[in-house]
N, C-alpha and C positions, 0 to 999 in steps of 0.2 A: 732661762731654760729653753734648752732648742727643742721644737715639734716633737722631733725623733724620740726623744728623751719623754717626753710629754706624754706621747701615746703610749709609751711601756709603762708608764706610772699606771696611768689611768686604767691598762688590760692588765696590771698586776693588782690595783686594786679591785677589780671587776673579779678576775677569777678567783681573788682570796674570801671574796665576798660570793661569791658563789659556794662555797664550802662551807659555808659557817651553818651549825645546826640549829634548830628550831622547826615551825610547825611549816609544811609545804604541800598542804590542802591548799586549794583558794577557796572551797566554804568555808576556810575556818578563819583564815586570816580578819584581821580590823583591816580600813583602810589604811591607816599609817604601817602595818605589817605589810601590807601588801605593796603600797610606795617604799618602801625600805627594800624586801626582796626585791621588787624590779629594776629598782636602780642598781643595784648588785650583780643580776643576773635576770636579764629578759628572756627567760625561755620560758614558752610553755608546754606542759605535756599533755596531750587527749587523747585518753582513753577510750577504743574502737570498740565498743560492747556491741552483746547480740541477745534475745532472748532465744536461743536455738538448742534444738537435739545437740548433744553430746554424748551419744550413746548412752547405756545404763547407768554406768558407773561415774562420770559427772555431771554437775548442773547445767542448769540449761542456761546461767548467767559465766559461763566459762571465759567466754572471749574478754568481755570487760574486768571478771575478776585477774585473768593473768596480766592482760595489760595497765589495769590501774597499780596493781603490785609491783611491777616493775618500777612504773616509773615513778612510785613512790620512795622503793629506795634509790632508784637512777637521781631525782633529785635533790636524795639526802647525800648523795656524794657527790654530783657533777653543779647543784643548785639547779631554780628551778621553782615552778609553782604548777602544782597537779590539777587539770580541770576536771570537775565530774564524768565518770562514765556515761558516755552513749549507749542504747538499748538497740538503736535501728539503725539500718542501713540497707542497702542494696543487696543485691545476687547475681552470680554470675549466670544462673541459671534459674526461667521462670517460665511456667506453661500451665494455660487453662484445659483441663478436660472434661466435657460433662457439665459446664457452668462452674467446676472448683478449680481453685488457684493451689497451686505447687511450686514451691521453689526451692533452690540450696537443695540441701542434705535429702528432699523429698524425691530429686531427679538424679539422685546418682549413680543412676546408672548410663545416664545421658554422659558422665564423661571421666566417670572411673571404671576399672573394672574391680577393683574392691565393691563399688556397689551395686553387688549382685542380689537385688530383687526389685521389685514394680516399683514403679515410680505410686509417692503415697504420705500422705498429709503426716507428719513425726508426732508425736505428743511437745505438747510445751513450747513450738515456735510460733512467735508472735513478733519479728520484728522487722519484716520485710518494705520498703519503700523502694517505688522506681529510681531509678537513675537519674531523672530530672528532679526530683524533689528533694532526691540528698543532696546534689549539685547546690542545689538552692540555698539550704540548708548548713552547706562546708562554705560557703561563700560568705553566707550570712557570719558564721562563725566566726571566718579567718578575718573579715572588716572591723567586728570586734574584738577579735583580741590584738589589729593592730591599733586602732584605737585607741587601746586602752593601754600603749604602749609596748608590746609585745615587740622583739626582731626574730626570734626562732619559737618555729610549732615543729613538734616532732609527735606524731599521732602515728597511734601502730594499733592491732586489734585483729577486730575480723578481717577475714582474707579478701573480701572484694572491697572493704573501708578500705583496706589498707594499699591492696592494689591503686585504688583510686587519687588516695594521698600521692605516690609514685608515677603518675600521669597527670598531675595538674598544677607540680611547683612551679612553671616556670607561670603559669597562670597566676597564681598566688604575689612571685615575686614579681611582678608585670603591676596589678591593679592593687596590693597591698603594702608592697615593699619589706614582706615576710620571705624570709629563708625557711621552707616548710620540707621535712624527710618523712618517712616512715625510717624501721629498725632494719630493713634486709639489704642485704649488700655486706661483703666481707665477709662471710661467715664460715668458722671452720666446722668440718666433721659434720655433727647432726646436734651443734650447737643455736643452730637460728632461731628467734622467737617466735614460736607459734607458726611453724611451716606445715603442720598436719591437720588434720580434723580427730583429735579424741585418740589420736596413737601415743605412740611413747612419746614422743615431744610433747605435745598439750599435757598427756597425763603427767608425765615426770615433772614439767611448770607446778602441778597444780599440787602434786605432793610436796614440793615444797613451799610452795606460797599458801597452800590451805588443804593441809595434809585431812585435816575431819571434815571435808566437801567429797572425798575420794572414798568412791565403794567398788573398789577391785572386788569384792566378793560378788557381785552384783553381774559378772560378764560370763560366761560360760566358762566354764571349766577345762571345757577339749579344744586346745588352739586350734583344734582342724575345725573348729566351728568360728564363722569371721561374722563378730558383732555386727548389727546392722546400722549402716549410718557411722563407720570408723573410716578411714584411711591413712596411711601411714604405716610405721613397723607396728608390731601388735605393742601392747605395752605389759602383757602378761608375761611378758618373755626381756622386753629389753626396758621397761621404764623401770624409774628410783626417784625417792626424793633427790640422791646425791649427783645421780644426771638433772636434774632439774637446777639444783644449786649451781652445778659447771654452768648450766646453759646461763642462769641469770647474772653470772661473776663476769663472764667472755663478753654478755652484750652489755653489761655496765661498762665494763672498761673501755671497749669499744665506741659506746656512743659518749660517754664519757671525753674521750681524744677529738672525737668528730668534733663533738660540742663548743669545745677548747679552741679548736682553730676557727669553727665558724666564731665564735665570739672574737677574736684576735683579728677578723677581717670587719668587725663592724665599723 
């Protein structure tokens, strides 16, 4: 049997073995589940959580519930093994005043003009770490999961996690020999995952991934009043469970194709 022939065997049994259904937690997995998935299909997915303001009407565990959702069905159709959601991470934006700390959603007015009012501590965030200490932290990560076998990390979530993932793969494929993405790039319309803070995009995700977390009654009533701590389109106006559903179909398939070719060049 020539190479050539050889390697199409082996990425046709790879990708068939990537599809096959069963459980694609990794808490939940035994280890022979878990040495069976990875021989099949070495990707893993992590989940970018936050404990943050999401406005009124969702929780303050938004970021990791959309993205652990995702790519819970992302790896019941592409394959795949789901790592537990993250609580913390970084910000793009953080300032002491008076001896108190503020970050994210607290200063935004520091660089939206949706966030129009005083910079000011949110109820329910609790999950802010510097820059050097996630570093540490996503480093520590990506050594284990190649370690433990891993050749693709696709981690997407909160927006400075996720930023970050997107500035330090080649870092990753240097000292790990991991192919590491986040989910943005390619995206049509007002399809991309989690591009807003608590506007129709997040909200539309979260009606459909956990439609009884979602308290639209909960936001004002008068569009001319702009929720504190939102940005985005409003979602009183343009979100749905059924934009929600498009959004997670577009980036399945999507990372789904990505996924396919990175695994064909391993």
């Amino acid at each position: 049997m020539s190479m050539r022939i050889l390697k199409l065997l082996t990425l046709f049994i790879m990708l068939t073995s990537c599809t096959k259904p069963g459980k694609v937690l990794y808490k939940e997995l035994t280890p022979d589940e878990f040495k069976s998935k990875l021989a099949g299909c070495p990707v893993a997915y992590l989940p970018l959580g936050t404990l943050e303001w999401h406005v009124d009407h969702l929780p303050l565990g938004s970021d990791g519930l959309q993205s652990a959702g995702f790519f819970k069905i992302l790896a019941e159709e592409a394959g795949g093994i789901v790592m537990p959601m993250l609580f913390i991470g970084p910000d793009g934006y953080d300032t002491i005043i008076n001896g108190r700390e503020y970050y994210g959603m607290d200063c935004a007015s520091l660089f939206s003009e949706q966030g129009n009012y005083e910079i000011q501590q949110l109820p329910g965030s609790a999950y802010w770490v510097p820059d050097s200490t996630f570093d540490n932290m996503m480093k520590g990560i990506m050594k284990q999961l190649s370690r433990a076998g891993f050749k693709i990390v696709v981690a997407h979530g909160h927006g400075p996690s996720t930023n970050y993932i997107g500035s330090h793969t080649e870092v990753f494929k240097e000292k790990y020999g991991l192919v590491v993405m986040n989910c943005w790039g390619n995206d049509k319309d007002d399809l991309c995952l989690m591009c807003d803070h608590a506007g129709a995009n997040e909200t539309s995700i979260m009606m459909y991934l956990h439609p009884e977390l979602v308290h639209m009654e909960k936001l004002p009533a008068d569009t001319a009043i702009w929720p504190k701590g939102m940005l985005g389109k409003d979602p009183r106006i343009h979100a749905s469970s059924k934009h929600g559903k498009d959004i997670i179909d577009f980036e399945v398939n999507k990372m789904k194709d990505i996924i396919e070719k990175e695994l064909a060049r391993i």
